[in-house]
N, C-alpha and C positions, 0 to 999 in steps of 0.2 A: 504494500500500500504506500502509494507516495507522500509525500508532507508541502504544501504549498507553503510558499515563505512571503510575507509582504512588505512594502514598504507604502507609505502615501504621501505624497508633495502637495503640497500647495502653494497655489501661485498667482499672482496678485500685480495686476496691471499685465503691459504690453508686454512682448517680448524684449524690447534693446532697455528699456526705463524699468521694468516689472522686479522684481524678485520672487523671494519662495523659500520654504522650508522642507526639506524631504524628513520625514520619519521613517525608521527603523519601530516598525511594528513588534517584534519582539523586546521591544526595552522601550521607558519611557525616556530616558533616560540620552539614547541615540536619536538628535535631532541634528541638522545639519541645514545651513542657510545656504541659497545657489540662486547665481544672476546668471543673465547672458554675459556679462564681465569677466567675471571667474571661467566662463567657457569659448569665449573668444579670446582674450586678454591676459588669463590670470591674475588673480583677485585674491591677496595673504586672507586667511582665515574664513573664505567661501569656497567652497565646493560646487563641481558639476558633474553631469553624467558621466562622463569620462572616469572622472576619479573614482565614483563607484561602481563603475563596471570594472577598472582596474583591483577597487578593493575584491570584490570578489572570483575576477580572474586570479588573480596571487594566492587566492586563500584556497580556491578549488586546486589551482597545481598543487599547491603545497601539500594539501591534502593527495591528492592521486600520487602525487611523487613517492610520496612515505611509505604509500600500501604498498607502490612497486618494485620500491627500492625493498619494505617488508621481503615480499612473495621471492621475490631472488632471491634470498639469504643475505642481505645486506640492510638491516637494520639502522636507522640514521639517528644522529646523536641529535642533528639540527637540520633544519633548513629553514630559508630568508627568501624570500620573492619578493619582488618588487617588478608588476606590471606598470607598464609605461602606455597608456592607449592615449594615439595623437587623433585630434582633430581638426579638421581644416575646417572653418567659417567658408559656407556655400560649398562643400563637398562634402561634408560626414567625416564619420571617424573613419582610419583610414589603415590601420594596424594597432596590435597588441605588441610591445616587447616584453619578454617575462625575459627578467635578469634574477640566476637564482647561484648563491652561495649554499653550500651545504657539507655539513661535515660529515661521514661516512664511512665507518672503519671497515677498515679492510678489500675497497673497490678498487681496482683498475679505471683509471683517466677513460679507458674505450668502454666498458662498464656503466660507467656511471653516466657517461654522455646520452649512449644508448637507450637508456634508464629513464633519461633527463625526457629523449625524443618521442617515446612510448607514454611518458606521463600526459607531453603535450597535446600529441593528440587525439589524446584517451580523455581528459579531463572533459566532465560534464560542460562547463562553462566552454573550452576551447572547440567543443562539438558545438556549442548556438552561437560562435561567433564566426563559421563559417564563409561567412561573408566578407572576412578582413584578411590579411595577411598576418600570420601570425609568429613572431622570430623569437627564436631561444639564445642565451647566452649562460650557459650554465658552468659555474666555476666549484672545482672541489677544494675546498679547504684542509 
């Protein structure tokens, strides 16, 4: 049985002038403010879609990385992702980069890359972005 997960924004005025609050529905606690600024321009301490589809790209590899890394016999001490999803103003977003650090006893450099590539494009998230180009930079520590 599957689990629907929500968020709900609200948004207020035009697009370019407007602003907005996205919630994290599991917490009262995760609310987040987001203009068209912060998503054309960037905007210290607003947020845009990009940044949360980023948050949750990173957190799904991270997630699929570990099981895989698991399922081979190579158990991970750590791992750190950091998705990078760019968008162009009048073209969309346009790619994910997942740049990921991780620690990993006992893998081989050709291993873990390998590892790295199967998590990519396994992960639930990197399956509904189908649409983008998606690059790995995966470093073992």
């Amino acid at each position: 049985m599957g689990i629907t997960s929500e968020a709900t924004t609200v948004w207020n005025g035009e697009l370019f002038t407007g602003n907005g609050n996205v919630n994290l529905d599991s917490s009262n606690a995760a609310s987040f403010p987001l203009s068209w600024k912060a998503r054309a321009e960037g905007d210290a301490g607003v947020t845009n879609p990009e940044e949360l589809l980023g948050a949750a790209h990173s957190a799904c590899f991270s997630m699929a990385f570990s099981n895989e890394l698991k399922n081979a016999g190579f158990p991970p001490t750590s791992i750190q992702t950091t998705a990078a999803v760019t968008f162009v103003p009048g073209t969309g977003i346009t790619g994910s980069h997942l740049l990921v650090n991780a620690t990993v006893p006992g893998i081989e450099e050709d291993e873990f890359h390998r590892i790295a590539t199967l998590a990519k494009e396994n992960c639930p998230v990197s399956k509904a972005l189908t649409g983008i180009p998606i690059t790995l930079e995966a470093d073992l520590a």
